[in-house]
C-alpha positions as CSV (number, residue, x, y, z in Angstrom):
1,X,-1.1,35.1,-38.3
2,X,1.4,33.2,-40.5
3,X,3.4,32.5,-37.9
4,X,0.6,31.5,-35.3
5,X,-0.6,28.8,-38.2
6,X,2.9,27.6,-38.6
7,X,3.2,27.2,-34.7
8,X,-0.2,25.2,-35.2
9,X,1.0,23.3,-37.7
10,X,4.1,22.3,-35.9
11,X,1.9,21.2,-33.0
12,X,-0.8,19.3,-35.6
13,X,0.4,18.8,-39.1
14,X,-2.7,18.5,-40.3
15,X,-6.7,18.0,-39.4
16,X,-5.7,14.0,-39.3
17,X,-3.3,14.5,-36.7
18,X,-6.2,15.5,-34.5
19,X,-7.9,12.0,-35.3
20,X,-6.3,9.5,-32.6
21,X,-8.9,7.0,-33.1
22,X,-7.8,3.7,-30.7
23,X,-10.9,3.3,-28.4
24,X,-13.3,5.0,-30.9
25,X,-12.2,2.6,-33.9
26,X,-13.1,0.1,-31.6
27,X,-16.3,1.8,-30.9
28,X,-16.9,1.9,-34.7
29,X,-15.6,-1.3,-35.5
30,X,-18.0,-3.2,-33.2
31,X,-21.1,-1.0,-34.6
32,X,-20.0,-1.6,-38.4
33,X,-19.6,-5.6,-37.4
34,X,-23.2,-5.4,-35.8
35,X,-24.7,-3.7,-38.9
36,X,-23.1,-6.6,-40.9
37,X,-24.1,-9.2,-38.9
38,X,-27.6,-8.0,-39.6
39,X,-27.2,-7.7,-43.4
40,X,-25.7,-11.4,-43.3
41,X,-28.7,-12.6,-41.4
42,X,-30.9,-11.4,-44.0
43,X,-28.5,-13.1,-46.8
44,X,-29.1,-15.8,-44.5
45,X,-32.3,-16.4,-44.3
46,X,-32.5,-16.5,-48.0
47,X,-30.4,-19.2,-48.3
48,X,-32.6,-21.8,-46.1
49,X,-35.8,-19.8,-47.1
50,X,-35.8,-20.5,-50.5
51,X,-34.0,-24.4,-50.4
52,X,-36.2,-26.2,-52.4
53,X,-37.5,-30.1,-51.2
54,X,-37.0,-32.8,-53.7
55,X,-40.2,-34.7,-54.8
56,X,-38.9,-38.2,-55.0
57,X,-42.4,-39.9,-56.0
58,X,-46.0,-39.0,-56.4
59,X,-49.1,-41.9,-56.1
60,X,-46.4,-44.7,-56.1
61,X,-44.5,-43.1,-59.5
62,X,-40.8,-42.0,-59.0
63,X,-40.2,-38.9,-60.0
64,X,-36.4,-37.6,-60.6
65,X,-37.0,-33.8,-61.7
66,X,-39.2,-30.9,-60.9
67,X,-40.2,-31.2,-64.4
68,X,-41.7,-34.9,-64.6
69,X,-44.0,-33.9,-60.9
70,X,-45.3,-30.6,-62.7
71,X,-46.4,-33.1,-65.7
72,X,-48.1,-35.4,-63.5
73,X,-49.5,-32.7,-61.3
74,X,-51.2,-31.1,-64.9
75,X,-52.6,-34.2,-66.3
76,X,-54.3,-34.4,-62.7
77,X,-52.0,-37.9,-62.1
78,X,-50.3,-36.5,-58.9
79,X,-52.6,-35.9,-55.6
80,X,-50.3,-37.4,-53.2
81,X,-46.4,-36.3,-53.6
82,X,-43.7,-37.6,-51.2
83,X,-41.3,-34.5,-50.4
84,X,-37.6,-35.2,-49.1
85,X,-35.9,-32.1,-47.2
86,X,-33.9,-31.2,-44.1
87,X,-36.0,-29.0,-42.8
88,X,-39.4,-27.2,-43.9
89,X,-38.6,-24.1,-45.9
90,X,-41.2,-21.7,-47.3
91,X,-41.8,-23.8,-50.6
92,X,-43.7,-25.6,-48.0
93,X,-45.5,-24.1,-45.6
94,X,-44.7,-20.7,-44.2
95,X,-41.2,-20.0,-42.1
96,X,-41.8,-20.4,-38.6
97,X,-38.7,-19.2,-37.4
98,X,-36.9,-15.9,-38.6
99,X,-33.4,-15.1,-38.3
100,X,-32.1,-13.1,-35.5
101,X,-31.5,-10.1,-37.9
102,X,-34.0,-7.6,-38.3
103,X,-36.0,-9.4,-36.1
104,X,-39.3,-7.8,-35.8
105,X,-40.2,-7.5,-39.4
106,X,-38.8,-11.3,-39.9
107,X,-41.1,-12.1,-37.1
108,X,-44.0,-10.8,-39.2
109,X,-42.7,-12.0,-42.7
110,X,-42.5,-15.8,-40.9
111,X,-46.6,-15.6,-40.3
112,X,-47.3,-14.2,-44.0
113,X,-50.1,-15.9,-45.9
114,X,-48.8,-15.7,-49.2
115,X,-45.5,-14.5,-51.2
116,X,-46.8,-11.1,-51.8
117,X,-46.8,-10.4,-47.9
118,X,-43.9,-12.3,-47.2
119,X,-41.6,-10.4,-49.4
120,X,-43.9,-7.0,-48.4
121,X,-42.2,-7.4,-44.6
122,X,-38.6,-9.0,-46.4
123,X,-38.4,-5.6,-47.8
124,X,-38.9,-3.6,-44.2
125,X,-36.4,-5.6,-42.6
126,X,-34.0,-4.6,-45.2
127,X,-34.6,-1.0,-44.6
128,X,-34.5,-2.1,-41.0
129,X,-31.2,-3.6,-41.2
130,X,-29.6,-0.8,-43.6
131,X,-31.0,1.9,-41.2
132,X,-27.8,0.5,-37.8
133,X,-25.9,1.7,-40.2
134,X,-27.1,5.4,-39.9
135,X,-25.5,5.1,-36.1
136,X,-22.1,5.8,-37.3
137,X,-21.0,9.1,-37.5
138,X,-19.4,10.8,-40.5
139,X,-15.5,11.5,-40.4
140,X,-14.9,15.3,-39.1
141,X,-12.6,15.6,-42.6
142,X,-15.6,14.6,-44.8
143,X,-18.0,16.9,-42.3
144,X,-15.0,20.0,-43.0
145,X,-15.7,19.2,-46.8
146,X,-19.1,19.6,-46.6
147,X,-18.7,23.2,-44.5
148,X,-20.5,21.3,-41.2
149,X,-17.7,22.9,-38.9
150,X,-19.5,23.2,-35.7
151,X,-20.6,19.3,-36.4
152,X,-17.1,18.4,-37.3
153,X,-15.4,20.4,-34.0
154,X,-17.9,18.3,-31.4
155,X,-16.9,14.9,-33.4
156,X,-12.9,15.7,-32.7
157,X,-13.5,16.4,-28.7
158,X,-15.7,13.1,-28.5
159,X,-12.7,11.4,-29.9
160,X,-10.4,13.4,-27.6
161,X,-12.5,12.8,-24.8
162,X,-12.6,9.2,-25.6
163,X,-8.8,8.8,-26.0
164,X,-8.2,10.1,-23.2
165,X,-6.3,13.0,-24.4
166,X,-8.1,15.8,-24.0
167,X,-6.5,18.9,-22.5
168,X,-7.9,22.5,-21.7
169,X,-5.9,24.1,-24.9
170,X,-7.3,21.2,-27.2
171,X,-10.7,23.3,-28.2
172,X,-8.6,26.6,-29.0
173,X,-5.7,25.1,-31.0
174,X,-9.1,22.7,-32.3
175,X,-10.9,25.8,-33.8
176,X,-7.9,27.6,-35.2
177,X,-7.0,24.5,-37.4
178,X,-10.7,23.8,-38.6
179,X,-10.6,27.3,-39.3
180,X,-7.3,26.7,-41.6
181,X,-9.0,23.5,-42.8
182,X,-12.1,25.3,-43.5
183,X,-10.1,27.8,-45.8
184,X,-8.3,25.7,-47.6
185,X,-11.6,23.8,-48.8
186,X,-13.2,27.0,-49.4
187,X,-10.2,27.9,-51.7
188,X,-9.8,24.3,-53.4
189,X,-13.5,24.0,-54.5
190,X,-16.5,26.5,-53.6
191,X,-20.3,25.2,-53.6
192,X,-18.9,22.0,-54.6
193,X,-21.9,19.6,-55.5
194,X,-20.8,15.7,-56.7
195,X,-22.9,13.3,-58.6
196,X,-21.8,10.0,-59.9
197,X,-20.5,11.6,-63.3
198,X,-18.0,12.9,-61.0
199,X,-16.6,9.3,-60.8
200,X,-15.9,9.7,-64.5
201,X,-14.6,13.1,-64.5
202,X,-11.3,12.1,-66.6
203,X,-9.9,9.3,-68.9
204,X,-8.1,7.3,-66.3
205,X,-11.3,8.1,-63.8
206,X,-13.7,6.7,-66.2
207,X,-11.8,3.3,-66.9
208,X,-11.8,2.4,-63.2
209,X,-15.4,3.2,-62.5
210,X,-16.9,1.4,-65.6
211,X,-14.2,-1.6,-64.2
212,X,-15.2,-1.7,-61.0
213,X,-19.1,-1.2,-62.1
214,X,-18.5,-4.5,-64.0
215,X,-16.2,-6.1,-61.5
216,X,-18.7,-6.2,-58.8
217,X,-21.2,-7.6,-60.4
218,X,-18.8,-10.7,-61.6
219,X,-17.6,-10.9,-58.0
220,X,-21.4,-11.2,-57.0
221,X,-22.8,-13.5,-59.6
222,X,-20.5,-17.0,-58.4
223,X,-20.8,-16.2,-55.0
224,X,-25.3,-15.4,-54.4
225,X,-25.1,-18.0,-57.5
226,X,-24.1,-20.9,-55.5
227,X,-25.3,-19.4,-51.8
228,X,-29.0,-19.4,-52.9
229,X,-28.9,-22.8,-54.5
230,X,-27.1,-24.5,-51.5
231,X,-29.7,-27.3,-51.3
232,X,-28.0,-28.7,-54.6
233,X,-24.8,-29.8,-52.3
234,X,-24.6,-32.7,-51.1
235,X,-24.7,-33.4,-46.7
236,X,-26.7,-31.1,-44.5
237,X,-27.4,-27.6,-45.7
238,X,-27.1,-26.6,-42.4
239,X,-23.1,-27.8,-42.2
240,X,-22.4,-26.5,-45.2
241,X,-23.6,-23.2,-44.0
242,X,-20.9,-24.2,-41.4
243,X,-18.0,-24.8,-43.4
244,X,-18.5,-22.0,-45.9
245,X,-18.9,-19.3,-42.6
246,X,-15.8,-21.0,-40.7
247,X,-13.7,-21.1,-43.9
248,X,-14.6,-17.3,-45.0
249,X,-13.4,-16.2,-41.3
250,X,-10.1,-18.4,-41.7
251,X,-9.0,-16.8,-45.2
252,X,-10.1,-13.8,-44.4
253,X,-7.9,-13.5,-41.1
254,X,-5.2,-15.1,-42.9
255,X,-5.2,-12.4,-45.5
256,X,-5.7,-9.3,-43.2
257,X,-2.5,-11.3,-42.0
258,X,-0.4,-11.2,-45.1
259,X,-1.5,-7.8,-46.0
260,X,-0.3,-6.6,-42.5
261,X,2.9,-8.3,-42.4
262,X,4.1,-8.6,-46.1
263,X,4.8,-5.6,-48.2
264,X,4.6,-7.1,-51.4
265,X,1.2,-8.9,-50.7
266,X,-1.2,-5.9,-51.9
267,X,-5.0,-5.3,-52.9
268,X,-4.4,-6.8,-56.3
269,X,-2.7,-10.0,-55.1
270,X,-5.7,-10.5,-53.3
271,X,-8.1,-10.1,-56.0
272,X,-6.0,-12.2,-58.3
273,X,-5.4,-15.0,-55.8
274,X,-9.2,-15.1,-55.3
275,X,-10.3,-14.1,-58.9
276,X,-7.8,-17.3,-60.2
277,X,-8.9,-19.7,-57.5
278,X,-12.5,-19.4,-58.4
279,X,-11.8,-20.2,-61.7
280,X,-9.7,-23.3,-61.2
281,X,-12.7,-24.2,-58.9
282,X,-15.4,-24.0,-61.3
283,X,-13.5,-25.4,-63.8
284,X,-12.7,-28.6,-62.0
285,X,-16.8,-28.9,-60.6
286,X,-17.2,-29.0,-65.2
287,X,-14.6,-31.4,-65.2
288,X,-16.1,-34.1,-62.3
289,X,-19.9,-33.2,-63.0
290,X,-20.0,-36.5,-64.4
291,X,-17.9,-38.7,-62.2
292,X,-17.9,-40.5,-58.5
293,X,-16.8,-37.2,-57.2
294,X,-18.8,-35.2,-58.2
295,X,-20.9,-34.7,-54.7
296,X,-17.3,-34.1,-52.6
297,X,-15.6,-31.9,-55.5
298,X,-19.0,-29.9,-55.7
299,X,-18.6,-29.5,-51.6
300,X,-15.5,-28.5,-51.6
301,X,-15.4,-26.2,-54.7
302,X,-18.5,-24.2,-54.0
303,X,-17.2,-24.2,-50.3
304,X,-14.2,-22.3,-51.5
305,X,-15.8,-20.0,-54.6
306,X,-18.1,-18.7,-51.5
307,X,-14.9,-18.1,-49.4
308,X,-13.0,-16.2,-52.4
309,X,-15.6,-14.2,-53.4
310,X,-16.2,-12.8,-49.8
311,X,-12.5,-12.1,-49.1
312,X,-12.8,-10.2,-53.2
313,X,-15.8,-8.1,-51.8
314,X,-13.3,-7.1,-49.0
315,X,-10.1,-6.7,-51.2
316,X,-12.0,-4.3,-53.7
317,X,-14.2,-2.2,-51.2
318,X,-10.6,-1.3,-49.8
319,X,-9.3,-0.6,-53.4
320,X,-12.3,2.2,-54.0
321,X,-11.7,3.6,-50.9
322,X,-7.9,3.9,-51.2
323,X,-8.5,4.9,-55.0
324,X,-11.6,7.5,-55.1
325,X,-11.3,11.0,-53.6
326,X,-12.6,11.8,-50.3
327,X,-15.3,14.3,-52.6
328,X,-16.4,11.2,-54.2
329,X,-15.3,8.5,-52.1
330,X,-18.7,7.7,-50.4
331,X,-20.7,8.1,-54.0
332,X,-18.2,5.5,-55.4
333,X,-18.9,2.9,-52.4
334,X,-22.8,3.6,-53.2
335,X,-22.4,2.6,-56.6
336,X,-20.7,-0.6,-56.8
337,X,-23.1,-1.7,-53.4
338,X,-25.4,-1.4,-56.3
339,X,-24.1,-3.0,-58.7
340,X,-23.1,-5.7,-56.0
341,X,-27.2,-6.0,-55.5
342,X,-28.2,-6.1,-59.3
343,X,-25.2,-9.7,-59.8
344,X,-27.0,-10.6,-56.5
345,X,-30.7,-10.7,-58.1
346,X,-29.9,-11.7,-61.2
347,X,-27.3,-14.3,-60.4
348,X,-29.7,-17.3,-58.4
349,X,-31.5,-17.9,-61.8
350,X,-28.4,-19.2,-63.5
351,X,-29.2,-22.3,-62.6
352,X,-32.4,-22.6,-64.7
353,X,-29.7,-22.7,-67.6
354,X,-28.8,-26.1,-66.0
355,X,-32.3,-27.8,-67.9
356,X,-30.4,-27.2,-71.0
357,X,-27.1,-28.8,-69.3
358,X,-26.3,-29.0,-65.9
359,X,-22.6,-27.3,-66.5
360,X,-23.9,-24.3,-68.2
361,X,-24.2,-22.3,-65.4
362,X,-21.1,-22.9,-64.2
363,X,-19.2,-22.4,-67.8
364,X,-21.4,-18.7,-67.3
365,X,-20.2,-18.1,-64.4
366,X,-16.4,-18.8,-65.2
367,X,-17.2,-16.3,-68.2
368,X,-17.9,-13.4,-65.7
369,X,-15.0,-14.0,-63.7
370,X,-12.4,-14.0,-66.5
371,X,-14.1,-10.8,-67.4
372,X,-14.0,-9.4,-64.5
373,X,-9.6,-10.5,-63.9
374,X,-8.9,-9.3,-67.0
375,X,-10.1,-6.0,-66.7
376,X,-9.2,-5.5,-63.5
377,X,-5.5,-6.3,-64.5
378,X,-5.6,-3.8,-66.9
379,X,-7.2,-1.0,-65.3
380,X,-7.1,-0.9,-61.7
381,X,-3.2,0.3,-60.0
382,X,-2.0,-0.8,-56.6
383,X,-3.0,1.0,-53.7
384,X,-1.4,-0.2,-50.5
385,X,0.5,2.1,-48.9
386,X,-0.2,4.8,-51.8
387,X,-1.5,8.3,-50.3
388,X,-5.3,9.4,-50.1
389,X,-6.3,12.1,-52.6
390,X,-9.0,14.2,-50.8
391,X,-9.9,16.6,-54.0
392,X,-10.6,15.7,-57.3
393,X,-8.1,15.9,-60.4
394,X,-7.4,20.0,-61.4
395,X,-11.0,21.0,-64.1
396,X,-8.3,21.3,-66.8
397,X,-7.5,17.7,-67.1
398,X,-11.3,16.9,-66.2
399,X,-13.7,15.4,-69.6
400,X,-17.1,15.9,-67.4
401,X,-17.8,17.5,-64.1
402,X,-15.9,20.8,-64.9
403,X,-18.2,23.9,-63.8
404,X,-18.3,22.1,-60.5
């Protein structure tokens, strides 16, 4: 038998050498674009639902602020108020038309009668547009891990099948080396069950989860800051919209670019290119706040803080994947999505701060992304080019997690 497996392995190396992906990455690719096209459609929406109008006068009195029409409106001075807007969002009258995403529940949230209902069917077309992503199929290594052979053997002749490459020996030399596969997981790690103290199971382990817990949602707080309060820029919100979408796709190629054909450009030059740029952009919207320029710096700044903190999202999703364990790699990508979501809810209502001073939240914001640079300088490694770990670190070096 030893020499039968080394013959096998001489043919395949390993399970990965099975995995000729080509036409079924591109098969994948375009499913994980269409689920994200469907999540940005609902981010989307957001942004021109909740644009507020401006009330620039009510019964012949200007008004300048929300503040000064909510005092007229309560001493009963205000029955007729002029509204200024580029288009009718729900602060005025329910949304007629729903974005393209998740487009049956959005149909229904666009006739709701009041906020309760509206954010009822909001809700459903989130599950709705989370639930393309169930379409794409587990990788067969993470289906060996989990003991799902049989699942894991029909995956690898779909992807022969679909390369092209499949031959009438393929299924037997196929079973003998999930069967190896299947042994050596057995041996690494029996019943093995993860949970997310698993992502802290050592010293080193624990520092890069509690960074990247924190990291994301610094990296989310600018960027769903400045996205939801859009209406605030100067020109049409619907160019803007424009710009920022045409300006994420051009960085974002350019640095796929770099990363492709310059070794020293890694993950954490592109978090520290973005991370810096952000800064020096909020910084410089402080510094013009109260000048002539203050409309086109605003435009440009909050054009580019958008930008960077999409291509950061990128740059540090590929960092946990690279970083975590294949045991724990998919718990790791659950749990900074969610810390992603809590900077996204919490980070619109910044800009309340701005009644106090109107460069508050922005000072706030540069706060959380000096935070979040300087700890990821200090705890997160490079991890371009450096080789996947599949199992976790040996029990004896392990602080939690050990009877698993």
């Amino acid at each position: 038998m030893m020499t039968e497996n080394r013959q096998i392995k001489t043919k395949f190396k390993s399970l990965d050498d099975l995995i000729e992906l080509r036409w079924y990455c591109i098969l994948i690719l375009i499913m994980a674009e269409t689920t994200a096209f469907i999540s940005m459609a609902n981010v989307t929406l957001m942004v021109f639902a909740g644009a507020t109008p401006t009330v620039i006068e009510c019964d012949n009195i200007t008004i300048s602020s929300c503040h000064e029409y909510e005092n007229l409106k309560n001493a009963s001075r205000c029955s007729n108020p002029v509204l200024e807007y580029q288009f009718e969002s729900v602060q005025v009258e329910t949304l007629i038309i729903s974005s393209m995403g998740s487009a049956l529940f959005n149909l229904i949230a666009s006739y709701s009668s009041n906020l309760f209902y509206f954010a009822l069917w909001r809700f459903f077309a989130g599950i709705f547009a989370g639930g393309v992503s169930v379409l794409l199929e587990e990788s067969p290594r993470w289906l060996v891990q989990k003991g799902r052979i049989e699942e894991a053997r029909r995956l690898l002749i779909k992807i022969r099948k679909i390369d092209r490459l499949y031959s009438e020996n393929f299924e037997k030399d196929l079973d003998e080396v999930l069967r190896i596969e299947a042994e050596k997981e057995e041996d690494a790690e029996n019943d093995k069950k993860y949970t997310f103290i698993h992502l802290c199971c050592t010293w080193k382990m624990l520092g890069q989860t509690a960074t990247f817990l924190v990291g994301f949602i610094c990296s989310s707080m600018p960027m769903y800051a400045l996205l939801f309060n859009m209406e605030k820029l100067s020109g049409s919100i619907y160019w803007n919209g424009a710009i920022i979408g045409a300006t994420r796709w051009i960085i974002n190629i350019t640095v796929s670019l770099a990363d492709y054909k310059l070794q020293w450009f890694g993950r954490k030059m592109s978090v520290t290119l973005s991370t810096v740029i952000t800064l020096i952009c909020l910084a410089e919207i402080i510094v013009f706040m109260k000048t002539e320029l203050r409309g086109t710096v605003l435009s440009i700044g909050t054009n580019l803080i958008i930008s960077m903190c999409a291509q950061l999202f990128l740059s540090k999703y590929l960092i946990v994947n690279e970083l975590y364990p294949t045991a724990v790699r998919n718990l790791a990508m659950s749990a900074v999505s969610i810390m992603c979501r809590v900077g996204a809810m919490f980070s619109p209502q910044l800009f309340y701060l701005s009644d106090i001073a109107e460069w508050i939240p922005y000072a706030v914001l540069i706060g959380f992304q000096f935070v979040d640079l300087l700890i990821f300088s200090l705890f997160i490694p490079e991890t371009k080019g450096v080789h996947l770990e599949n199992h976790l670190p040996p029990k004896h070096e392990r602080i939690f997690g050990k009877s698993n």
